[in-house]
C-alpha positions as CSV (number, residue, x, y, z in Angstrom):
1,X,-85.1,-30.2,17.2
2,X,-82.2,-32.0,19.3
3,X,-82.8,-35.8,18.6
4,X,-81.0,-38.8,19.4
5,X,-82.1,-42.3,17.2
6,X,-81.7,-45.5,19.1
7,X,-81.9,-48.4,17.3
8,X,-81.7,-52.2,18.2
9,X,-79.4,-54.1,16.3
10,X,-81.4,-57.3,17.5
11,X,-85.3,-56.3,16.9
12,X,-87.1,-57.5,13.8
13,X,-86.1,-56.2,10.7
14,X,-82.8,-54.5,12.1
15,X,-80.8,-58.5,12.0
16,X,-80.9,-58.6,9.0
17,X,-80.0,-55.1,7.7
18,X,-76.4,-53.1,7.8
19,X,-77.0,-50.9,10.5
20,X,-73.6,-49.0,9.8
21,X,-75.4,-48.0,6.6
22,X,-78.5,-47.2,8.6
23,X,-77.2,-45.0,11.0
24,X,-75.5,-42.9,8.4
25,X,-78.5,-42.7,6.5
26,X,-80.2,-41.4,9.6
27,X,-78.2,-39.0,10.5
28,X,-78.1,-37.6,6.6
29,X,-81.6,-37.2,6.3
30,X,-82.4,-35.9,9.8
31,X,-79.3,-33.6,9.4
32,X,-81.1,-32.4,5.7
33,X,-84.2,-31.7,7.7
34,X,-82.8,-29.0,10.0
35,X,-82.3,-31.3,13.0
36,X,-79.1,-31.7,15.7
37,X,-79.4,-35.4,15.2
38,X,-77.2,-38.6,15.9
39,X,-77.7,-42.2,15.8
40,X,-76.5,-45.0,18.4
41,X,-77.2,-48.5,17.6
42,X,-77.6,-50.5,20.5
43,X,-78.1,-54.1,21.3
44,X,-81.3,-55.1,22.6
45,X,-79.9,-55.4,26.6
46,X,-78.2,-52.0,26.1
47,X,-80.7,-49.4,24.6
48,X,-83.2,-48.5,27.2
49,X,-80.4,-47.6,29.8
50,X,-79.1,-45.9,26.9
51,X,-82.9,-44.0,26.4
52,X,-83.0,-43.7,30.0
53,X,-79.7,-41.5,30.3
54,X,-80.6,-39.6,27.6
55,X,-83.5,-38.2,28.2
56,X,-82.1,-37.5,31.8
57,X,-79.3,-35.2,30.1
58,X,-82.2,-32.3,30.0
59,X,-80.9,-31.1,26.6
60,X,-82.8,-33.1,23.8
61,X,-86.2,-32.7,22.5
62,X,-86.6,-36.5,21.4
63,X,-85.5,-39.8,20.4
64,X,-86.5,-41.8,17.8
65,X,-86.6,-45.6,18.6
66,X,-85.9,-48.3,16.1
67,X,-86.9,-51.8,17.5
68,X,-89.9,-54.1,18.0
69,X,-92.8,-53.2,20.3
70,X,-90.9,-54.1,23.4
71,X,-88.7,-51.3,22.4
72,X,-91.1,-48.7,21.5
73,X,-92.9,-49.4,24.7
74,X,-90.0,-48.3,26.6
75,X,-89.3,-45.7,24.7
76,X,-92.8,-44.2,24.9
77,X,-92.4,-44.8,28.8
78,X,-89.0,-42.8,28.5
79,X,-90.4,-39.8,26.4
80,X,-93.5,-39.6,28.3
81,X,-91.9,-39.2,31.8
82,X,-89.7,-36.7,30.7
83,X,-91.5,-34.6,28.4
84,X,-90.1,-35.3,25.1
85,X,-91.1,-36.5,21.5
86,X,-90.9,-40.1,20.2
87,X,-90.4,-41.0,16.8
88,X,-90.8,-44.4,15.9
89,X,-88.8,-46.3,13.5
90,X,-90.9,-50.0,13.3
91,X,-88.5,-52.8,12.7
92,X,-90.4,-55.6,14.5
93,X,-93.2,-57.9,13.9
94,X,-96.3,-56.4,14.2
95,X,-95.5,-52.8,14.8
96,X,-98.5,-52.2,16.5
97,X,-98.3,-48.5,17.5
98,X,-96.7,-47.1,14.2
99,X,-99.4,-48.6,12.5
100,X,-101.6,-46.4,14.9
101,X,-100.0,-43.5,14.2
102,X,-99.4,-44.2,10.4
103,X,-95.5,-44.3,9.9
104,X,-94.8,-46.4,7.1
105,X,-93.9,-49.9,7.8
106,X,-90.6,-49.5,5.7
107,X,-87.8,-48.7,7.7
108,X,-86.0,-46.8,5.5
109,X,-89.0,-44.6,4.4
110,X,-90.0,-44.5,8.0
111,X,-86.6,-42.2,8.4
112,X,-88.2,-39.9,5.9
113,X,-91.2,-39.3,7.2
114,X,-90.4,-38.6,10.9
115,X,-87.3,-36.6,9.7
116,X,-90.4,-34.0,7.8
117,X,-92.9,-34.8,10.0
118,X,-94.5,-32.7,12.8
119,X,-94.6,-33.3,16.4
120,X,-98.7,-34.4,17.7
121,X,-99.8,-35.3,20.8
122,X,-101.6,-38.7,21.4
123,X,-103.2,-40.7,24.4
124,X,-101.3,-43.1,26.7
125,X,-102.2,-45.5,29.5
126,X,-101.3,-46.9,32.4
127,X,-101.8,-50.0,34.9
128,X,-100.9,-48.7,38.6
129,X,-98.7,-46.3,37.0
130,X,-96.8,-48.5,34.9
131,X,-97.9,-46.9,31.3
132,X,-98.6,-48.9,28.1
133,X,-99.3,-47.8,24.4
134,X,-100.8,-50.8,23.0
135,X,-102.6,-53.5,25.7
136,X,-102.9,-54.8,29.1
137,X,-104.2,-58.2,28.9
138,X,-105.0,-61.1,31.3
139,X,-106.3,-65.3,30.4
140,X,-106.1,-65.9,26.7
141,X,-103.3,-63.4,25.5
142,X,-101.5,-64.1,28.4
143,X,-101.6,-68.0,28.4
144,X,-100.3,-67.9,24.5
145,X,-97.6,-65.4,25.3
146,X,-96.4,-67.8,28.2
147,X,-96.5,-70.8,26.1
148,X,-94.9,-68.9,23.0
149,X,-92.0,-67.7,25.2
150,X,-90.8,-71.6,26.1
151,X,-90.3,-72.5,22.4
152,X,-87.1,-71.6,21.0
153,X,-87.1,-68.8,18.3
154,X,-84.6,-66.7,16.3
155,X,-86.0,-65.5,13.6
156,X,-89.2,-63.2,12.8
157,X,-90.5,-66.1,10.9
158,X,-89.9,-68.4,14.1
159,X,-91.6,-65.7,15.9
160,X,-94.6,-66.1,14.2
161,X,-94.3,-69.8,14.1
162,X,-93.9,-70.0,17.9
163,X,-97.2,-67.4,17.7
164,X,-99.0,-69.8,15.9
165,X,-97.8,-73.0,17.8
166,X,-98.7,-71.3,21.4
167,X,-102.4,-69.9,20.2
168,X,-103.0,-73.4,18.9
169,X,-102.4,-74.8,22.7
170,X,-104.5,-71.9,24.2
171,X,-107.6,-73.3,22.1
172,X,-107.7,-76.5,23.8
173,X,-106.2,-75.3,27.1
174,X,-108.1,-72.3,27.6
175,X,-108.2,-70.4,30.9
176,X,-111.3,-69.6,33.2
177,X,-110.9,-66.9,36.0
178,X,-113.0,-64.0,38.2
179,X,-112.6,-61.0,38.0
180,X,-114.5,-57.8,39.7
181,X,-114.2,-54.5,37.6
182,X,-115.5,-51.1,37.8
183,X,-115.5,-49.0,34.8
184,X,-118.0,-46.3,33.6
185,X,-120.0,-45.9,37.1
186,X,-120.6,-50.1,36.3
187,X,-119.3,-52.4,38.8
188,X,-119.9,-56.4,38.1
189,X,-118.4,-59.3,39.3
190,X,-117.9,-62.3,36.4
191,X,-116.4,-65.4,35.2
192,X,-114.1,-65.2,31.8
193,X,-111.7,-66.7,30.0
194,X,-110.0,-63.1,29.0
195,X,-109.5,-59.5,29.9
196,X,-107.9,-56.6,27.4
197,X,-108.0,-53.0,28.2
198,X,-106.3,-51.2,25.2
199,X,-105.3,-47.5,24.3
200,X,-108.2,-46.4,22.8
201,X,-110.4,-48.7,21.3
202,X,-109.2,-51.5,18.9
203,X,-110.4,-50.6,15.2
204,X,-112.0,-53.2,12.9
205,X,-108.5,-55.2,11.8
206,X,-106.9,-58.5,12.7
207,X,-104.2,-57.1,14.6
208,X,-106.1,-55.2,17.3
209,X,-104.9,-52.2,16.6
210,X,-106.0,-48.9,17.5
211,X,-107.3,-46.5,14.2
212,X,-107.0,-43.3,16.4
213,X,-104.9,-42.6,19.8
214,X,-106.4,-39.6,20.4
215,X,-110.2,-40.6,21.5
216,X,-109.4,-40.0,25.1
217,X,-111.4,-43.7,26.2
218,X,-109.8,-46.8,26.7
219,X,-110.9,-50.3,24.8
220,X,-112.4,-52.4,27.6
221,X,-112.8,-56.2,26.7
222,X,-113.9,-59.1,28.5
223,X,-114.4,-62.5,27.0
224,X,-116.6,-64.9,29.1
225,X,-115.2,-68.5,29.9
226,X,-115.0,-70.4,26.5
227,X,-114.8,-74.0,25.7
228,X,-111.8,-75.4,22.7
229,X,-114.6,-74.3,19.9
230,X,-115.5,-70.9,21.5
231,X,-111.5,-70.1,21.4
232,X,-111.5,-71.3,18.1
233,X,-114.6,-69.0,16.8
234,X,-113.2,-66.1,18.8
235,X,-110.0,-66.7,17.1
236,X,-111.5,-66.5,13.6
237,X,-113.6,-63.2,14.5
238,X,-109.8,-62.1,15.3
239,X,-108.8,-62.6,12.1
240,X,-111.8,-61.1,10.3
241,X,-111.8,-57.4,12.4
242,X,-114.9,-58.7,13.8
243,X,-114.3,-59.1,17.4
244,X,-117.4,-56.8,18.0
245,X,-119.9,-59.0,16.5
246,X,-118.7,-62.1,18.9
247,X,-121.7,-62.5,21.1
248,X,-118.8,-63.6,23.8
249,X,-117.3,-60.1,23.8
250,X,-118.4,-57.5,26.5
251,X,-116.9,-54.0,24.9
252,X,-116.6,-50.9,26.7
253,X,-115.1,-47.3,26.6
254,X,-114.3,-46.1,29.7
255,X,-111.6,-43.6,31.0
256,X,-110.3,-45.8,33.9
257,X,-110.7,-49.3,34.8
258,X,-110.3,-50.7,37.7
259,X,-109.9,-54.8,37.9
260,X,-109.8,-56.8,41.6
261,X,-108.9,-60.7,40.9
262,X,-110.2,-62.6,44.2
263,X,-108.7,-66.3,43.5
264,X,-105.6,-64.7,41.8
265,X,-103.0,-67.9,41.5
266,X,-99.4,-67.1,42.5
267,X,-98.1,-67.2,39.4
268,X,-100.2,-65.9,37.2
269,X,-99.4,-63.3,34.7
270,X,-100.3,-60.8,32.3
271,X,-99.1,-59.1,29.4
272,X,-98.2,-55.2,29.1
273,X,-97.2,-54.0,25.6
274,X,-95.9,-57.6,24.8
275,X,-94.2,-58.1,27.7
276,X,-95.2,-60.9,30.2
277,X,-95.4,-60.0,33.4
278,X,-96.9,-60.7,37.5
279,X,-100.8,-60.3,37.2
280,X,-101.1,-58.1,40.4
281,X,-104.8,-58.5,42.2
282,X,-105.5,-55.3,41.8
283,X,-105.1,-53.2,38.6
284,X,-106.1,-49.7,38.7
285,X,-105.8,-48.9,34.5
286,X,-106.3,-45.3,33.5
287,X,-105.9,-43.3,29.7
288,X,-103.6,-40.3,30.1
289,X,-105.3,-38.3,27.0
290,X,-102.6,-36.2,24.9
291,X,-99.7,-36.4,27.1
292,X,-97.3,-38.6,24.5
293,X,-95.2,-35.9,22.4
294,X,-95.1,-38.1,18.8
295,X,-93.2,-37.6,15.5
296,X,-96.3,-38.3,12.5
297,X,-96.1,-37.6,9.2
298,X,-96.5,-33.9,8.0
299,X,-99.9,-32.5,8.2
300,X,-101.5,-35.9,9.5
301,X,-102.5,-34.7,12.6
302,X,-105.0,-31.8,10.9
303,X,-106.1,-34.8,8.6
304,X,-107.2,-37.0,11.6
305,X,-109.0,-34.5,13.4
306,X,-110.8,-33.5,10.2
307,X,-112.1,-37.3,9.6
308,X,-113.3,-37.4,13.1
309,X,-114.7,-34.0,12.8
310,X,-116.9,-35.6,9.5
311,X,-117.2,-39.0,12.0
312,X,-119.2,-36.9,14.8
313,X,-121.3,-34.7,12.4
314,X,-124.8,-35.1,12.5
């Protein structure tokens, strides 16, 4: 294949490691695997113009992105509007999607496994055509993203510590809004304190990450409005992979969603992928099954489908 690797100088992991030495490795152990392959590293304001042009050139067959999930998001976006395959080299904080799609956490072994992998196919989604690979997310998620964003940070270990500080302050401040959705031929009108449609459902881990991208349903949450200790319990069935066991959680799988916020404020927000954002009052939020080309490990994809082949047996 004709790949070009992108990687952020300023995600994550990549600060602190010599990314002359990186590159080179890169292209030596694509180049060993049969592939037309060079590496650019980028700063984080310069590499998705830099995807961007690239996959407009018409004559690659994928990139593979090195950055946190901001990047990866945008790379997915990129590779999915033009056709191509991602690979995805995780250097940020929680790595969300590689851990969906099994590349090792490592950075250096991650270069490995994409270089022999195989190219799969997984679901992607989208809120009024914007598309997403991890979560759209409105109240809770978005409040503690907005307050973690004015603390100062510089570090992944400030990262964290900013996490921490900002979910702290969503437990006493949570937020209470209405929502109407129609998902799954059900249309109701409620009260909550959060909304999370995700990428296929979220598996049983504290992260809230998806164990398979290629159940063709997206995770629809709602949490209804919580006082200080109903954040707090939430929080705790979080950590513990048991958010489907909090008697606050409404869980669905639908194919679309559609959301309509009737007293939307005029600055609220929420969160795409990471990213804070303009809540819009009306979110149309669809799944877009197997249309994301993705580098995976050699012969994962047939190991997948035979779990969930063993999942659906009577």
């Amino acid at each position: 294949m004709k790949l070009v690797g992108f990687f952020n100088r300023d995600g994550g992991t990549f600060r602190t490691t010599d990314m002359e030495a990186y590159e080179r490795r890169a292209e030596a152990i694509f180049r060993e695997a049969g592939h037309d392959f060079d590496a650019i590293v980028f700063s984080g304001k310069e590499i998705v113009p830099a995807m961007e042009r690239a996959a407009r050139w018409g004559n690659i067959d994928g990139i593979v992105a090195g950055g946190g999930d901001g990047t990866i998001s945008a790379a997915a976006s990129i590779a999915w509007r033009n056709g191509i395959a991602l690979g995805v080299v995780p250097a940020g904080t929680m790595n969300l999607f590689a851990r969906s799609l099994r590349v090792p956490l490592d950075i250096w072994q991650a270069l490995e496994t994409l270089a022999f992998g195989e190219v799969d196919r997984v679901d992607i989604a989208s809120a009024n055509g914007r598309p997403f690979i991890h979560q759209f997310s409105a109240g809770l998620h978005a409040r503690m993203v907005r307050y973690r964003n004015s603390y100062s940070y510089r570090s992944r270990l400030g990262k964290m510590g900013a996490s921490a500080r900002a979910a702290f302050g969503v437990v006493l401040n949570p937020p209470e809004f209405e929502v109407e959705f129609e998902a799954g031929g059900v249309y109701e009108r409620r009260r909550v304190s959060a909304v999370s449609v995700s990428n296929n459902p979220f598996g049983q881990n504290a992260l809230l990450y998806a164990d398979s991208l290629t159940g063709g349903e997206l995770g629809f949450y709602t949490a209804n409005p919580l006082k200080p200790l109903g954040v707090a319990r939430l929080a705790i069935d979080l950590l513990r992979g048991k958010v489907r066991e909090n008697a606050d959680v409404m869980i669905m799988h639908p194919a679309e969603v559609h959301l309509h916020f009737p007293k939307l404020p005029s600055k609220a927000n929420c969160v795409m992928d990471g990213e804070l954002r303009p809540l819009e009052r009306d979110v149309a939020l669809k799944l877009h099954p197997g249309e994301l080309k993705v580098l995976v490990q050699q012969g994962l994809a047939a190991q997948v489908d035979e779990a969930e082949r063993r999942e659906v047996a009577p």
